[in-house]
C-alpha positions, 0 to 999 in steps of 0.5 A, a space after each residue: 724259776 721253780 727251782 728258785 722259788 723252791 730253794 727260798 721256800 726251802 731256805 724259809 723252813 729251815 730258818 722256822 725249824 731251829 727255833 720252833 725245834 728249840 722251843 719244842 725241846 724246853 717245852 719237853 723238858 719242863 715239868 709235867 705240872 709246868 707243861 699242863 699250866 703251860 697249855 692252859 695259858 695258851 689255850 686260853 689266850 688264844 680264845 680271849 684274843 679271839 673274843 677281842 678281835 670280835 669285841 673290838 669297838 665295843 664298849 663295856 655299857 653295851 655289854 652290861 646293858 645286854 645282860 641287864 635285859 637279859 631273860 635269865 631264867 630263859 637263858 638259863 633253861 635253854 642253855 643247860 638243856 643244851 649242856 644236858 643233851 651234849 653230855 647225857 646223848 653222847 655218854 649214850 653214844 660212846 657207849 653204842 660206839 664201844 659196844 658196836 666195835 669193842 666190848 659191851 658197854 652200858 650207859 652207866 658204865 661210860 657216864 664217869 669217864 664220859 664226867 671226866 672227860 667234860 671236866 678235863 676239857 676246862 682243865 686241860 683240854 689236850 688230854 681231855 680226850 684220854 679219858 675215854 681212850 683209857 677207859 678202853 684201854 684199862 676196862 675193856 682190854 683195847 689197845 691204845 691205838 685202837 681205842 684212839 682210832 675209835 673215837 676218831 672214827 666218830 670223829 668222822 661220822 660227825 665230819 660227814 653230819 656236819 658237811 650234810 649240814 652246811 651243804 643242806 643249809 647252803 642250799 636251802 638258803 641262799 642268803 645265808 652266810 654258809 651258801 659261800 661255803 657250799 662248794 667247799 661243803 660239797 667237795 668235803 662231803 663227796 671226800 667222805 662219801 668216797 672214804 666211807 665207800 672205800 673201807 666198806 668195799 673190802 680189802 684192796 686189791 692193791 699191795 700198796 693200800 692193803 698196809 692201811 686196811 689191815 693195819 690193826 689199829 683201824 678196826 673200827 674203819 674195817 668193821 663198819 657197815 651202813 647199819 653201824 653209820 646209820 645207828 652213830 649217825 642217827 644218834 649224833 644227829 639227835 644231839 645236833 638237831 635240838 641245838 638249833 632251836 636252843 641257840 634261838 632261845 639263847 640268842 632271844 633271851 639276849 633280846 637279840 631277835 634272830 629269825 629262826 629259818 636263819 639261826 637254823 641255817 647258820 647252826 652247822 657252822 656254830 655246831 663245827 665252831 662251839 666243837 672246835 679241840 682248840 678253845 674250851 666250849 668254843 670260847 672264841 670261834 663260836 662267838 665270831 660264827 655268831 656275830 658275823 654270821 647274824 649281825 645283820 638281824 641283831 646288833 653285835 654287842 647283844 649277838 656277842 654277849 649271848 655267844 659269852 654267856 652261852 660259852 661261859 655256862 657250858 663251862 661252869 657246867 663241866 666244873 661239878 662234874 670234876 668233884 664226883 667224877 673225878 675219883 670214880 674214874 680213877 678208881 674204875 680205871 685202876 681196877 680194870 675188867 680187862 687186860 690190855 691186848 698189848 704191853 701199854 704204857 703207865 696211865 699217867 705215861 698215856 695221858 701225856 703221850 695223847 696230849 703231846 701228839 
């Protein structure tokens, strides 16, 4: 009976992989401009068809009338305190991340490939994340793997912060929407623990587990200790803390009249949706965490309308950093400090490599 069900299971695939390898071979084929405009209607597909399915049974009087109320200079001061805290804290934090692992690194130095990044992700947001990859790679002389592994690294710094997050709120209050997530929320953040735990204890003993720990690429994993986790996640936290009460502000100025203990509970899952690689500013998933999540306190034309505005600002925002930054990356870049520790591929080459992975 397994065998059989393994076998339909089988047969399933192989009927999914010709067209899926079909329509991968003429993606690959098309042109680097097609392929870019490609991604982006994709992209942003995915997230109007998001905002609609949380919009559905709306009607357009409802939306106007939100903003019609709307507390715009309240707004507006909570929203770009919250789009300079993200921008500014983690310039700081990418510098102290490459300063710790690589080459010293100053604030100044990681603001325009920081700019760029920002602006890449309205852009294209598959290959927002090269900039900073290139940046090491052609500033600092680190090897494309490393660079990447690097980041991905804080990456799962702030996986650890998050599920800290949803398994505190979980707890501390029962009756919110991320308590049914509390276990999943615990097994995730026992898994981290437990990896962390892993790379600080040493090299393995095991031949079968030494390949991964000496593999040069996951420097960072290998180099960290409590001090390095506790600086990264100390300084990630300061930007994660403010942006409870700036979504409370937001939300308030929408006339959507939230309790506070309940926006602070419900902000890991906002923070793990508006951060979402999928959608530009969490256009999308953001506003269904929010409605689904606080519905109850507020109607669902305001709640949404807010979550938009919120998305669509934080978007605007990273269009003008495209003007300057921009240029000054590409000319810090092409002038590099230092020579890559391996033969790497052309910046454009490395870009499209980052983006298609």
């Amino acid at each position: 009976m397994a065998t059989e069900g393994w076998s339909v299971l089988t047969q399933r695939i192989n009927t999914l992989r010709k067209p899926l390898t079909s329509i991968s071979t003429r993606f690959r084929s098309l042109s680097p401009t097609t392929q870019t405009v490609v991604e982006n209607v994709v992209i942003w597909t995915i997230a109007a068809l998001a905002v609609w399915w949380v919009a559905r049974g709306l009607t357009l009087g409802k939306f106007v009338a939100s903003f019609k109320h709307a507390n715009l200079p309240l707004f507006l001061t909570a929203n770009l305190t919250s789009f300079f805290i993200w921008w500014l804290g983690e310039t700081y934090l990418f510098a102290r991340l490459f300063s710790l692992f690589h080459k010293p690194c100053s604030f100044r130095e990681v603001l325009a490939p920081s700019a760029a990044q920002y602006f890449l992700q309205v852009v294209n947001i598959l290959v927002a994340a090269a900039a900073l990859v290139l940046f090491l790679n052609r500033r600092k002389g680190v090897s494309w793997t490393a660079a990447s592994w690097t980041l991905l690294f804080q990456g799962f710094i702030d996986a650890i912060l998050l599920a800290t997050g949803f398994v505190a709120a979980g707890v501390l209050r029962p009756q919110s929407p991320i308590h049914r997530f509390l276990p999943y929320a615990c097994a995730a953040l026992l898994f981290f623990i437990a990896v962390a735990w892993w790379w600080g204890h040493g090299r393995p003993r095991r031949r079968a587990w030494q390949w991964l720990y000496d593999w040069p690429g996951l420097h960072a994993f290998r180099a960290a200790g409590w001090h390095e986790y506790l600086e990264l996640g100390l300084i990630r936290l300061a930007i994660f803390l403010p942006q409870g009460f700036l979504f409370y502000l937001e939300m308030r100025a929408f006339r959507a009249d939230v309790p506070l203990d309940a926006t602070l509970a419900l902000t890991p899952g906002l923070l793990l949706a508006a951060g979402e690689p999928i959608t530009p500013s969490g256009l999308g998933p953001l506003q269904a965490v929010m409605v689904d999540g606080l519905m109850r306190f507020a109607p669902r034309a305001r709640l949404l309308t807010a979550g938009l505005a919120i998305s669509i600002m934080h978007i605007l925002c990273r269009l003008p950093l495209g003007v300057g930054a921009a240029g000054t990356f590409v000319r810090r870049v092409l002038t590099s400090e230092g020579q890559p520790t391996q033969a790497q591929p052309s910046t454009g080459s490395q870009a499209s490599a980052l983006a298609h992975q």
